[in-house]
Each structure stands twice: as C-alpha cells, then as structure tokens.
TORZA-225438 format. One record per residue (C-alpha): z, y, x; residue number from 1; residue in three letters. Coordinates in steps of 0.2 Angstrom, whole numbers, m for minus. Layout:
# TORZA-225438
w | v | u | nr | rest
Z | Y | X | NUM | ALA
...
# end
This chain:
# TORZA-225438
w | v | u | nr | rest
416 | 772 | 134 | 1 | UNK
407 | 776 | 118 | 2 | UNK
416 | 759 | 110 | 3 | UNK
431 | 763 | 116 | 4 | UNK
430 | 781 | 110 | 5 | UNK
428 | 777 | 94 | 6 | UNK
444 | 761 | 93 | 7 | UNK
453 | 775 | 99 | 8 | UNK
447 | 786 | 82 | 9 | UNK
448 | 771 | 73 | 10 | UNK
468 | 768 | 78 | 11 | UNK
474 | 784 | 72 | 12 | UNK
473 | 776 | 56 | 13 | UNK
487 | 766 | 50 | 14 | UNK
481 | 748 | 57 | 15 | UNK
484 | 739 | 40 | 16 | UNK
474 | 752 | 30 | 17 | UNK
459 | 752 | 20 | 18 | UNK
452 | 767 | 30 | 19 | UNK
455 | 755 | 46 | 20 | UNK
445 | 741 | 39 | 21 | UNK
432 | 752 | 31 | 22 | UNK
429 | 760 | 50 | 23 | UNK
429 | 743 | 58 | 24 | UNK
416 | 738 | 46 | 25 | UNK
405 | 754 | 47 | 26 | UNK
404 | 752 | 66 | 27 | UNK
401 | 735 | 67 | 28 | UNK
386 | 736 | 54 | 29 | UNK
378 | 750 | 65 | 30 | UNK
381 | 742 | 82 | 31 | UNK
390 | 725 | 79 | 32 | UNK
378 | 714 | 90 | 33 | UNK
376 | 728 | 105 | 34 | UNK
398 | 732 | 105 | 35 | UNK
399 | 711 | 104 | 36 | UNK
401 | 706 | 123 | 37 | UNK
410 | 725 | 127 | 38 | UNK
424 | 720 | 111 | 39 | UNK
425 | 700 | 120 | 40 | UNK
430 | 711 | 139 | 41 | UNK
441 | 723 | 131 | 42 | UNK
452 | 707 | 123 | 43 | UNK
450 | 697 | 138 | 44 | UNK
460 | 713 | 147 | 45 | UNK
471 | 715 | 133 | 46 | UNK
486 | 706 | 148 | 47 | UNK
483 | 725 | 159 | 48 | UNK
489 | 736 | 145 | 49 | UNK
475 | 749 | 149 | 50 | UNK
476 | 753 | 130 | 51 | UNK
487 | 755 | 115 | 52 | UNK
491 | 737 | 106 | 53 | UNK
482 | 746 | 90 | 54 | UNK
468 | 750 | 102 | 55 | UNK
465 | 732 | 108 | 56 | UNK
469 | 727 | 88 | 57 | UNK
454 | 737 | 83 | 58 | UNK
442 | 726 | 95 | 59 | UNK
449 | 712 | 89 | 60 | UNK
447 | 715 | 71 | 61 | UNK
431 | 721 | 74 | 62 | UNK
425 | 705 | 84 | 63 | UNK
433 | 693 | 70 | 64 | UNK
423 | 705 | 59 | 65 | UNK
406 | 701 | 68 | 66 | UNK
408 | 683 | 68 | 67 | UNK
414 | 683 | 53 | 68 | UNK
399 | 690 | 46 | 69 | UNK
388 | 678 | 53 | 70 | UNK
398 | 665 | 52 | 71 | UNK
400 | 659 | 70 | 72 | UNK
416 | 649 | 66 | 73 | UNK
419 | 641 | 84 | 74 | UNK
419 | 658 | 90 | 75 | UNK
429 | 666 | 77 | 76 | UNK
441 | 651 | 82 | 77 | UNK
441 | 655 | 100 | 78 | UNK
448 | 672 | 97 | 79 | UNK
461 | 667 | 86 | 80 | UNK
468 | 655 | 98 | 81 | UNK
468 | 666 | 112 | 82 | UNK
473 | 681 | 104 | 83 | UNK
484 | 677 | 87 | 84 | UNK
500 | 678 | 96 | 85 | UNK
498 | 693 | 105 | 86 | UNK
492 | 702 | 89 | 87 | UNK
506 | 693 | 77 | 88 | UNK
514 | 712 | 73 | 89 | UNK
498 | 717 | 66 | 90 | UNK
497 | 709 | 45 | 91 | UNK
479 | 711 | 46 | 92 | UNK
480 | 698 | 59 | 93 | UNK
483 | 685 | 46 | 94 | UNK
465 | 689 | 36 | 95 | UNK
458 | 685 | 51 | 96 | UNK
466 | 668 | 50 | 97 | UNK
462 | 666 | 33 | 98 | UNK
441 | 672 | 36 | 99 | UNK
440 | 656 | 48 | 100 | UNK
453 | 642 | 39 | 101 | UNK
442 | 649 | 23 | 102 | UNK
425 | 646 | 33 | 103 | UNK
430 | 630 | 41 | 104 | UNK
435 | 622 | 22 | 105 | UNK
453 | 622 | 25 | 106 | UNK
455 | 633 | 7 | 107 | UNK
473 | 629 | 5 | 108 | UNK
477 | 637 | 20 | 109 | UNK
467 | 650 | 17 | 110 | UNK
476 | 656 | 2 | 111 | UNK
491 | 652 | 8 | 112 | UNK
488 | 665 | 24 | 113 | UNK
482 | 676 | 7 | 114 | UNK
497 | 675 | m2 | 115 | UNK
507 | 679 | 15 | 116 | UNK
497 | 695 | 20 | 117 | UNK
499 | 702 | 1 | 118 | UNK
516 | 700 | 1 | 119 | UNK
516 | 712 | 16 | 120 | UNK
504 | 726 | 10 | 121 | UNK
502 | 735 | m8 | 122 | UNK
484 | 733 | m15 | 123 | UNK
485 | 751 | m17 | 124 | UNK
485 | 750 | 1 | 125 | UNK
473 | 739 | 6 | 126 | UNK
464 | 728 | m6 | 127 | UNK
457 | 718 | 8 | 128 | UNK
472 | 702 | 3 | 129 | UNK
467 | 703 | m14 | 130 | UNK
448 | 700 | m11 | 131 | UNK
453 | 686 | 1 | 132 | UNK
465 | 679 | m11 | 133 | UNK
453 | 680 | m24 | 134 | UNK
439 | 673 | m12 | 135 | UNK
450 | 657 | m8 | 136 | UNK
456 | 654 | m28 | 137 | UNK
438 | 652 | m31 | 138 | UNK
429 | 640 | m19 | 139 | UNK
447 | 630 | m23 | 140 | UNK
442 | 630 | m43 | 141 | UNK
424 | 626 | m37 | 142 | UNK
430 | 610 | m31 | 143 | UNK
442 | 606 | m46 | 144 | UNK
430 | 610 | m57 | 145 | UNK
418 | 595 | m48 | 146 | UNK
435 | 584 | m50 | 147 | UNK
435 | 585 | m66 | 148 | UNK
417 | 583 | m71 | 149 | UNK
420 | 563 | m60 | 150 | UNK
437 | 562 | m70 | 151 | UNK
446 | 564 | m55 | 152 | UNK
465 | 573 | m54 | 153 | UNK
470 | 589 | m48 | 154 | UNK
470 | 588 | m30 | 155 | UNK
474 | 608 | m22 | 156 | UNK
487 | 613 | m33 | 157 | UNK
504 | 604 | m42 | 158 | UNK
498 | 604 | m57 | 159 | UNK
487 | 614 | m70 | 160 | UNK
501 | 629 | m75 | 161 | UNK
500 | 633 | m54 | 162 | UNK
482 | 631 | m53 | 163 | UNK
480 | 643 | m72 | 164 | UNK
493 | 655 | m62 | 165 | UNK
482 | 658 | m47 | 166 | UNK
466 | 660 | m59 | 167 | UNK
474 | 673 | m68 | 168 | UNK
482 | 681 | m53 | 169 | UNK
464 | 681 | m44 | 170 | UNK
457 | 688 | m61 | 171 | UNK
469 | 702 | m61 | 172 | UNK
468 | 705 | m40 | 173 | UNK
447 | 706 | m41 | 174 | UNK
449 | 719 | m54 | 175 | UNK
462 | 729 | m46 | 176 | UNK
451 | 729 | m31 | 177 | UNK
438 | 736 | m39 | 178 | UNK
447 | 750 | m48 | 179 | UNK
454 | 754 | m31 | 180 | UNK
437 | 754 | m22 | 181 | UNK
429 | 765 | m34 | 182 | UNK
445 | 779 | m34 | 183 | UNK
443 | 779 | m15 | 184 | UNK
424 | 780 | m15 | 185 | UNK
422 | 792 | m27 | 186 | UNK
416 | 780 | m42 | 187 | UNK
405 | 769 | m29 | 188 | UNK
406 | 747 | m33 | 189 | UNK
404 | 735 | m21 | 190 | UNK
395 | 721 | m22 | 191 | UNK
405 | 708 | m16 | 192 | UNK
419 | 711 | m29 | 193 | UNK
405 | 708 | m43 | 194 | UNK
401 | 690 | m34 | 195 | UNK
419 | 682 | m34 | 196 | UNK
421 | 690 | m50 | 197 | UNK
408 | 680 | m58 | 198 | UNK
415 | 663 | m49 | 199 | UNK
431 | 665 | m55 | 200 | UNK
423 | 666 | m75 | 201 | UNK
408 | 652 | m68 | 202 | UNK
426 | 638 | m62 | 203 | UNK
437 | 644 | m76 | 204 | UNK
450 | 629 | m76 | 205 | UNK
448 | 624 | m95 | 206 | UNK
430 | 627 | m98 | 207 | UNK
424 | 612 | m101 | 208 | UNK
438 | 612 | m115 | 209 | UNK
431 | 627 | m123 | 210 | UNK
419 | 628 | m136 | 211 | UNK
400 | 629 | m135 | 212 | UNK
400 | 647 | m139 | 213 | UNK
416 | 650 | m127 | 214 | UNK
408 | 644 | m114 | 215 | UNK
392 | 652 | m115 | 216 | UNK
401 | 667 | m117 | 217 | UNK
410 | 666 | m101 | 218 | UNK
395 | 661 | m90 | 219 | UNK
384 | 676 | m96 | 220 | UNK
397 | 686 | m91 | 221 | UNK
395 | 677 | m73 | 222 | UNK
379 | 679 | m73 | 223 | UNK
379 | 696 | m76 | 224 | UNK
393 | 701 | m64 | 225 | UNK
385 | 690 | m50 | 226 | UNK
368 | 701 | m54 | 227 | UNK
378 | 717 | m53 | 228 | UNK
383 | 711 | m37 | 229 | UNK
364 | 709 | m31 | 230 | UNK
360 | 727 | m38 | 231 | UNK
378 | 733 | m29 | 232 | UNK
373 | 727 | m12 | 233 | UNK
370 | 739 | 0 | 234 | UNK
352 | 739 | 6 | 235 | UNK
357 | 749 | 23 | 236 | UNK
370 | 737 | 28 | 237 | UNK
364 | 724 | 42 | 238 | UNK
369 | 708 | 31 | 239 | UNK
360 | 712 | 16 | 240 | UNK
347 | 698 | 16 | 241 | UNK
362 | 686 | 20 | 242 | UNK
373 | 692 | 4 | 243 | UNK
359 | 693 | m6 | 244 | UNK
352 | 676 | m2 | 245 | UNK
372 | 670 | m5 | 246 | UNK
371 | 679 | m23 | 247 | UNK
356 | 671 | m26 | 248 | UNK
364 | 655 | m25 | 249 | UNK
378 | 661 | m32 | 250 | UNK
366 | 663 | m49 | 251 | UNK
359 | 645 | m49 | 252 | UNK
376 | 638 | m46 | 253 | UNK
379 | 646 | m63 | 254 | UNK
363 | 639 | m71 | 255 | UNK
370 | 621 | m65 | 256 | UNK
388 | 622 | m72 | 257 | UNK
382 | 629 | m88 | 258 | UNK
370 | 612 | m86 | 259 | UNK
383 | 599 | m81 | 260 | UNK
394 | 608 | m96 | 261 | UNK
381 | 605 | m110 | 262 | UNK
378 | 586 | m102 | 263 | UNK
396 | 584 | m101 | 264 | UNK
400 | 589 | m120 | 265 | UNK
385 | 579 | m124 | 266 | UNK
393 | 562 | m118 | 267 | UNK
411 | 568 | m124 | 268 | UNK
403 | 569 | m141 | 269 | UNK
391 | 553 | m140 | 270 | UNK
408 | 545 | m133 | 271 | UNK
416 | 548 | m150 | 272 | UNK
403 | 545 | m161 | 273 | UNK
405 | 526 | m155 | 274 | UNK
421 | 528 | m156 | 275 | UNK
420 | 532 | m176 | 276 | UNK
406 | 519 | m175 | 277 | UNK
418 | 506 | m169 | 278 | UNK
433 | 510 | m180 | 279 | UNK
420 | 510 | m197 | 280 | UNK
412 | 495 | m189 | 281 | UNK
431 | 485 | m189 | 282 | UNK
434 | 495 | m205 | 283 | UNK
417 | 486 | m212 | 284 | UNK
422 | 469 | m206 | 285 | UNK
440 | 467 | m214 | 286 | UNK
434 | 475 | m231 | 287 | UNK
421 | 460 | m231 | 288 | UNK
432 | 447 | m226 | 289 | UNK
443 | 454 | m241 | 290 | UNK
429 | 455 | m253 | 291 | UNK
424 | 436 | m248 | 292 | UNK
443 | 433 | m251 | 293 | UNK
442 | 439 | m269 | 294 | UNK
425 | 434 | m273 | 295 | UNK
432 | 416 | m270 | 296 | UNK
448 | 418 | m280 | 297 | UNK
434 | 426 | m295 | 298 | UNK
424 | 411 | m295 | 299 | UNK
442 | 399 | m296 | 300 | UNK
447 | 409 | m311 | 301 | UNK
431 | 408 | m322 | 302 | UNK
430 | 389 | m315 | 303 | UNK
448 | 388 | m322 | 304 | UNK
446 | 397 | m339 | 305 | UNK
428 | 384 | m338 | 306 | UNK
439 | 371 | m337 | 307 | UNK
452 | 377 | m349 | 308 | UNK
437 | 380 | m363 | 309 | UNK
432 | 363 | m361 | 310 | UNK
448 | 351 | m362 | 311 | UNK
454 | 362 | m376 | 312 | UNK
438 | 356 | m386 | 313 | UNK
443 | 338 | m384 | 314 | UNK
458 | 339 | m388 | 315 | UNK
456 | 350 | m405 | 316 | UNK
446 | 335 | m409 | 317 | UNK
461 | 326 | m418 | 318 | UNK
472 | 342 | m424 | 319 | UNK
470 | 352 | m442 | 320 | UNK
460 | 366 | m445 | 321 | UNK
476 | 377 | m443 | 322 | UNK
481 | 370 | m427 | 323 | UNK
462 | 372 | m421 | 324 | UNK
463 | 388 | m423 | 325 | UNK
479 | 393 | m414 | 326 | UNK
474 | 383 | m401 | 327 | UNK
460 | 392 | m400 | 328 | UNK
469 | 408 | m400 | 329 | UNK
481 | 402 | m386 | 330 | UNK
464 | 396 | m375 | 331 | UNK
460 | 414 | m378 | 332 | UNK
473 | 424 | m372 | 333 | UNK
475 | 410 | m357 | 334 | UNK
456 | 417 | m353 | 335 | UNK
461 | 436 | m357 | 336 | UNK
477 | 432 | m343 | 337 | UNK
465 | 426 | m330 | 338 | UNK
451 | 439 | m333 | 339 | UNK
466 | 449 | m331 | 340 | UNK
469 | 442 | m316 | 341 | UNK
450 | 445 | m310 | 342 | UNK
451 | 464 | m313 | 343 | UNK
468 | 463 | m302 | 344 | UNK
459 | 457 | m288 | 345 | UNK
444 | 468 | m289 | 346 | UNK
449 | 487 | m295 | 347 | UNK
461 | 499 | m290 | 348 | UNK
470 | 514 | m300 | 349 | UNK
468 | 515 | m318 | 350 | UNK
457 | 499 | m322 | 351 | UNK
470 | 489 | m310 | 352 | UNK
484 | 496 | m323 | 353 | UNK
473 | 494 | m337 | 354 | UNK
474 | 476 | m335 | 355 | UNK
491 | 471 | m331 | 356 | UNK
495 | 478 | m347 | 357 | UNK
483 | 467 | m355 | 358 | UNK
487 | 452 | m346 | 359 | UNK
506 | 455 | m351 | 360 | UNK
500 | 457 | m367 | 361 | UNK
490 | 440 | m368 | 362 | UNK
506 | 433 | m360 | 363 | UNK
515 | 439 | m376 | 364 | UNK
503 | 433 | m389 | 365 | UNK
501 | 416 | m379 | 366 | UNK
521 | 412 | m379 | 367 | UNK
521 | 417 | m394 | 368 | UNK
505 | 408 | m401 | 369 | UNK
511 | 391 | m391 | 370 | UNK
528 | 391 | m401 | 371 | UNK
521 | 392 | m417 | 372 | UNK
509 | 377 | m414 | 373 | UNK
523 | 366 | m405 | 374 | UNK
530 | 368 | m422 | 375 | UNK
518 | 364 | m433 | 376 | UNK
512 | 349 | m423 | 377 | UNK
519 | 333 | m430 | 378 | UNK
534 | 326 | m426 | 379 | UNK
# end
C-alpha cells in the first residue's frame, strides 16, 4: 500500500515532466530493490484496471528505472515487450526504449527513439530527451572516432556534415540541460551531465585534424568536466560507487585518445617526412643524371676545341705570318664559341646570358675573320 501511495502522488504530476522523473528517481534510490517485485505485480495487473493508466505508468517507469540502473538488460527487455504497447500514450515511454536499445549497443536506434521523444517534449519541460540524446551522440562518436584511427569510413551516419550536426546538437542539448537542472534545483549540478559533456569534447569528430595545441585544449576541458562530474555525484544516492567507477574510466579513456592522438599525428608526420624524402630522393636522381649528361657534352667540347688547337698547328705550317695569325685568331673565337657553349650547359641566370652574348660575338668575329683570310689565301 505504501508503493502504491506514493505512484499515486507521483501521477498528480504531469507524466512527461521533469518533477515525474525526478520522483521516480528519488524513490527508487531510497527503496528500489525492496518496491522491485511489488512494481513487477502491479504491471502484471495492469489488464484489471484497478488503477489509473498514469498510475501503472509510474511503476513502469520506475521498474525500467531500476534495471536500468543496474543494468539488468534482459529484464529491462522483458518489460518493454510486455508493456510498450499498453503505455504507447505515454512519451516517456520511448526513453525507456532508448535506455535498453542504448544498453544492448543498438546506438542508432537509440538516438533515433531520442530524436523522436524530443520532438514531443520541450527541454524546458523535461530535459531527460536531451541527456539521452546526448548520451547516444556520444558512445556513436566513440566508435567513429576508433574508425578513423583504423582508416575505416563513416559507418552510423550519411556522412560527416550529419555526424558534425548531432555533435553540435548534443553540445548544445547537454548545456541546456544543465542550465535547466540548476534553475529548478536552486543552482544544484548534476553529475552526470559533466560526464557526457566531457565525452562529447574527448570524440570531437575532427580532432585528430586539429592542431597539437587544439587538441590538448579540448581534452583538458574533458578532463576537467569528467572530474567535476566525480565531485558532482551524489554520495547519498544508492549508485554512487557504480557512477563513480564509470567516471573513473571515463577519465583514462581520455588519457588514451589524447595517446592514440599524439601516436597518430606522430605517424601522419613521419608519413610525410618520407614523402618529402622520396620526392627530394627522385629530385636528387634526375639532377645527376643531368649533371652526368652535361659533364659529358663539357668534356666533348674541350676534346673538340683540343682537337681544333691541334690540326690548326699543322696547317699554319705552310701559310704566312699574316695568315698564321688570322687563323689563329679564327681558332680562337671557334674555342671562345665552344666555351661559350660550356657555360650554356652548366649556369643559369645571368652567367647563362653572359655567354650567349659572347658566343654571338665570337660568331661575329669568327665570320668575319674566316672572310678576310679566304681572301688573302692564294688563288
């Protein structure tokens, strides 16, 4: 009778409330295991209509509650298969779906039950949605966030604007329920909110995009909101170990992604040293093969103006002093041409120019040198 006394209080309260929820919870962390088989008789009685269908709603809420709590999914299943139907008016009945879909690591159904129930109540209302939604977003991050650490693809959302949307939605539901909680208990936090807080910042979709200092940034800020949420937690409440043992691991879940982040930015890093390392390596390779190509067209020139230098001796053998001479002269801007040439090959910029005006200039001198002696050889 005592239980049923107080659903009875509980229901004068509007069933998708806050104040509902926040009842439910208050009496199920006082006398959760003693009301559990009483709660399991009243539903199984639900078909008499002994009570109020927001009466029989309160145990079944607070039931879900319980098991929730301690995370007994088959039974928290077994309720919602016998019961879901018959407490389809109630919204709050769809959190409850969400609590085991969430639990049993069916996260896109989860949030889609979120995103249903929000659309039916304001957070200003209940915040309850919000923190679910919130909840689902980031166990859903957590697993993309491993994706792309194996180079795998997006696998729970279409693509990375939808998966950036529910971040930023989640961001802005987890704050709101915190303003909300601390208008209607007088400034009071809640620990909880602090914890999927710090997820969301710990699984931010681009993090491993960000710089060094970014993403430091954004993990103490986890860190520091997953600790608030150990010093938020209520001491009196009957799961405290449990959610402090949860935040706990929260914390050195943080200390390995800021881990994997540093090894990951490490590789990315030593992957494009060797990249560089490979392009300079191929860079390297054709500028010998160039300078092999040039040192052999050098040492054909000098062999040339070798060549040049000796057959012209020869022949001034039988010519006159004057003819000597121009030869001479001719042999010498042939040399100037070829040096010329030389300079081509090996310089750039200014020195290059330098010399293809000199080798036009020999040019000159040498036609003009060559038509002077063709005249004054005998005929």
């Amino acid at each position: 009778m005592e239980l049923i006394s107080k659903l009875y209080e509980i229901k004068e309260h509007d069933i998708s409330s806050y104040d509902f929820v926040h009842l439910i919870i208050e009496m199920m962390n006082q006398q959760g295991r003693e009301y559990e088989k009483e709660l399991i008789q009243l539903l199984e009685s639900k078909e008499e209509n002994r009570h109020p269908k927001e009466v029989l709603f309160a145990a079944y809420y607070a039931l879900a509650c319980y098991y929730k709590r301690y995370d007994k999914i088959d039974n928290l299943w077994k309720i919602i298969r016998k019961n879901d139907a018959f407490f389809s008016f109630a919204p709050l009945s769809l959190e409850i779906a969400s609590w085991y879909y969430r639990r049993k690591g069916d996260l896109k159904k989860a949030l889609e039950l979120d995103k249903e129930l929000m659309n039916k109540l304001d957070i200003s209302f209940n915040a309850a949605p919000y923190i679910s939604y919130a909840s689902s977003v980031s166990r859903l991050l957590k697993i993309e966030q491993d994706r792309r650490f194996s180079n795998k693809g997006i696998l729970n959302w279409s693509g990375k604007d939808a998966m950036f949307k529910d971040w930023e939605g989640a961001i802005e539901a987890i704050q709101k329920a915190m303003q909300e909680y601390a208008r209607i208990r007088n400034g009071k936090k809640y620990g909880k909110h602090f914890a999927i807080y710090g997820r969301l910042l710990m699984f931010t979709p681009d993090l491993e995009e960000r710089s060094i200092k970014e993403i430091n940034n954004i993990l103490d800020l986890a860190e520091k909101n997953i600790k608030l949420a150990m010093q938020y937690e209520n001491e009196k409440e009957e799961d405290y170990f449990k959610r402090y043992e949860e935040y706990n691991h929260f914390l050195n879940e943080c200390y390995l992604v800021r881990m994997q982040l540093m090894i990951h930015l490490n590789n990315k890093e030593t992957a494009t040293k060797m990249e560089e390392l490979s392009v300079s390596k191929e860079k390297l390779e054709k500028k010998f093969e160039k300078v092999q190509v040039q040192e052999i067209e050098i040492i054909s020139i000098f062999s040339a103006i070798i060549a040049i230098i000796l057959s012209n001796i020869q022949l001034t053998a039988s010519f006159s002093f004057v003819q000597t001479q121009m030869l001479m002269v001719s042999v010498l801007c042939i040399c100037i041409i070829l040096v010329s040439a030389a300079i081509l090959l090996t310089n750039e910029g200014k020195k290059k120019y330098l010399a293809i005006v000199t080798g036009m200039l020999a040019i000159m001198i040498f036609t003009f040198l060559t038509y002077v002696v063709i005249k004054q050889l005998p005929v």
